[in-house]
PADO-716767 format. One record per residue (C-alpha): residue in one letter; x, y, z. Coordinates in steps of 0.5 Angstrom, whole numbers, plus 500, padded with zeros to 3 digits. Each point is the difference from the previous one (the first is absolute). Example, Ala and Ser with C-alpha at 12.3 -4.5 7.8 and 13.67 -1.06 7.14 Angstrom:
BEGIN
a525491516s502507498
This chain:
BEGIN
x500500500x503507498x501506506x496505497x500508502x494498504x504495504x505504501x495506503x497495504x507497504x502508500x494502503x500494505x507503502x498507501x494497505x505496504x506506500x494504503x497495505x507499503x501508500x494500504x501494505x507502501x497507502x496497505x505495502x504507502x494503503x500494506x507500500x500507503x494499504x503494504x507503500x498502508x503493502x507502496x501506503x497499507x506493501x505504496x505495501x497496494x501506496x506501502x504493497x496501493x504506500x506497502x498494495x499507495x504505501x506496504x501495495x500506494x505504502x505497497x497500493x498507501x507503502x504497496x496502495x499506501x508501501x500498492x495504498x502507504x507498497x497499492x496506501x507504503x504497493x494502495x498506503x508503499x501498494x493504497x501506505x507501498x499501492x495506503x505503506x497497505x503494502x499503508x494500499x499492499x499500509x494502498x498496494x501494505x496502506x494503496x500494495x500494506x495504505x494502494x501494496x505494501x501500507x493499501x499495494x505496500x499498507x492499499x502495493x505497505x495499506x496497496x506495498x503498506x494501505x493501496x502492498x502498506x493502504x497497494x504494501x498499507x492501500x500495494x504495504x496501506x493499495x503494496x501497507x494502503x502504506x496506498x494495500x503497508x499507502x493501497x498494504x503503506x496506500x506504498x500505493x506498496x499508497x502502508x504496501x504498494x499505494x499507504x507499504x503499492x497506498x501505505x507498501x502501492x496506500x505503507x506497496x499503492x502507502x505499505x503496495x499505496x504506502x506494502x501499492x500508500x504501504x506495499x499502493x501507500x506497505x502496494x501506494x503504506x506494500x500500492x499508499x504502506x506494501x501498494x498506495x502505504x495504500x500506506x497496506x498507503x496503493x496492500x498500507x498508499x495499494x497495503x499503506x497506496x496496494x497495504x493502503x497496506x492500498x502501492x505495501x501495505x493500502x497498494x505495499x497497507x493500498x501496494x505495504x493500504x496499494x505495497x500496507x492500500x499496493x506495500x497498508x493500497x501496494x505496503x495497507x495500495x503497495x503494505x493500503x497498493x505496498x497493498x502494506x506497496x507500498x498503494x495505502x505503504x505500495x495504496x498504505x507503502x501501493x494505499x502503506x507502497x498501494x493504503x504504504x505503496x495502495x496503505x506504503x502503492x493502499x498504507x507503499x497503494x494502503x504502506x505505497x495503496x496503505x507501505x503504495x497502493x499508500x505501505
């Protein structure tokens, strides 16, 4: 039998239904996290190891990456600005560029890499193995006890880990500008410090780190929560997250970005 145009409406039609029904599930899903979320943060202690398990744990790839990244920006931006008579000014090139974009972005696109799939992971470990429905059984929410502490610990950990990428990235184009260029160490640090706004700057790049925090955590449980009981569901599952997430994070960016710093 031949695959005609009405077959082809038909199977795209049905996917656009099941994309908006999975929308509208995982909106509600998001909605009784957050109600339930009074037993994350009265026994905070359970909060406390997922930011550990999210946060500790992704330090490494964060500072190291951000070093590498700082270091790119400090060769990239010399080479440019030098042609202009301005290679003093790559300080300010490198601190803009990774508190308004990069810093934020990347940390969200590794988030979702290093601790989005893991908690995905986890959560569909412990329904293919039946432990979310023991604890239906014993009249304990698994959104309290399992998904809420995830989700909030990600949320709290996305921005501070944020600024450390920042951070250790301006640290990295100060070795490549300063230490190995030769660039004047007092005319970067000076332009940094008079170019660099806090609430145009910094501020902005908190709220995006935020954001990003929000929809990696969300897709993240949501996903792990919904994720079929076998090995190959979780598998998927996890997949979706990483490739979810990182969409997720580039088109809010876009958004974001728009609205922070168009017309000004």
């Amino acid at each position: 039998m031949s695959y005609t145009l009405t077959d082809a409406l038909r199977a795209l039609g049905r996917r656009v239904i099941d994309s908006i029904w999975k929308l509208g599930v995982a909106c509600r899903f998001m909605l009784m996290t957050l109600a339930l979320s009074g037993t994350a943060l009265r026994r905070f202690s359970l909060t406390v190891r997922e930011i550990y398990a999210a946060g500790v744990l992704s330090l490494l790839i964060i500072t190291i990456s951000g070093l590498f990244v700082g270091m790119i920006l400090g060769l990239q931006g010399y080479d440019t600005l030098q042609r202009f008579g301005s290679a003093d000014s790559s300080g300010v090139l490198v601190s803009l560029t990774l508190l308004r974009e990069l810093g934020p972005v990347l940390t969200g696109l590794l988030f979702a890499s290093r601790a989005g799939s893991s908690i995905t992971t986890e959560i569909g470990l412990m329904k293919a193995t039946e432990q979310l429905s023991a604890m239906e059984m014993m009249a304990v929410s698994p959104i309290a006890r399992v998904v809420a502490p995830r989700f909030w610990a990600g949320l709290l950990s996305m921005p501070l880990l944020a600024g450390l990428f920042s951070a250790v990235g301006i640290f990295g184009g100060y070795l490549v500008c300063v230490r190995l260029i030769g660039i004047d160490e007092g005319a970067f640090w000076s332009q940094i410090q008079d170019s660099v706004d806090v609430r145009r700057d910094v501020l902005n790049g908190v709220i995006k780190s935020t954001v990003f925090g929000v929809i990696v955590c969300w897709i993240a449980v949501f996903e792990g929560f919904d994720a079929k009981p076998t090995a190959e569901g979780v598998s998927a599952a996890t997949t979706r997250t990483v490739v979810t997430s990182s969409l997720a994070v580039l088109a809010s960016d876009v958004i974001l970005t728009a609205f922070m710093f168009s017309g000004k």
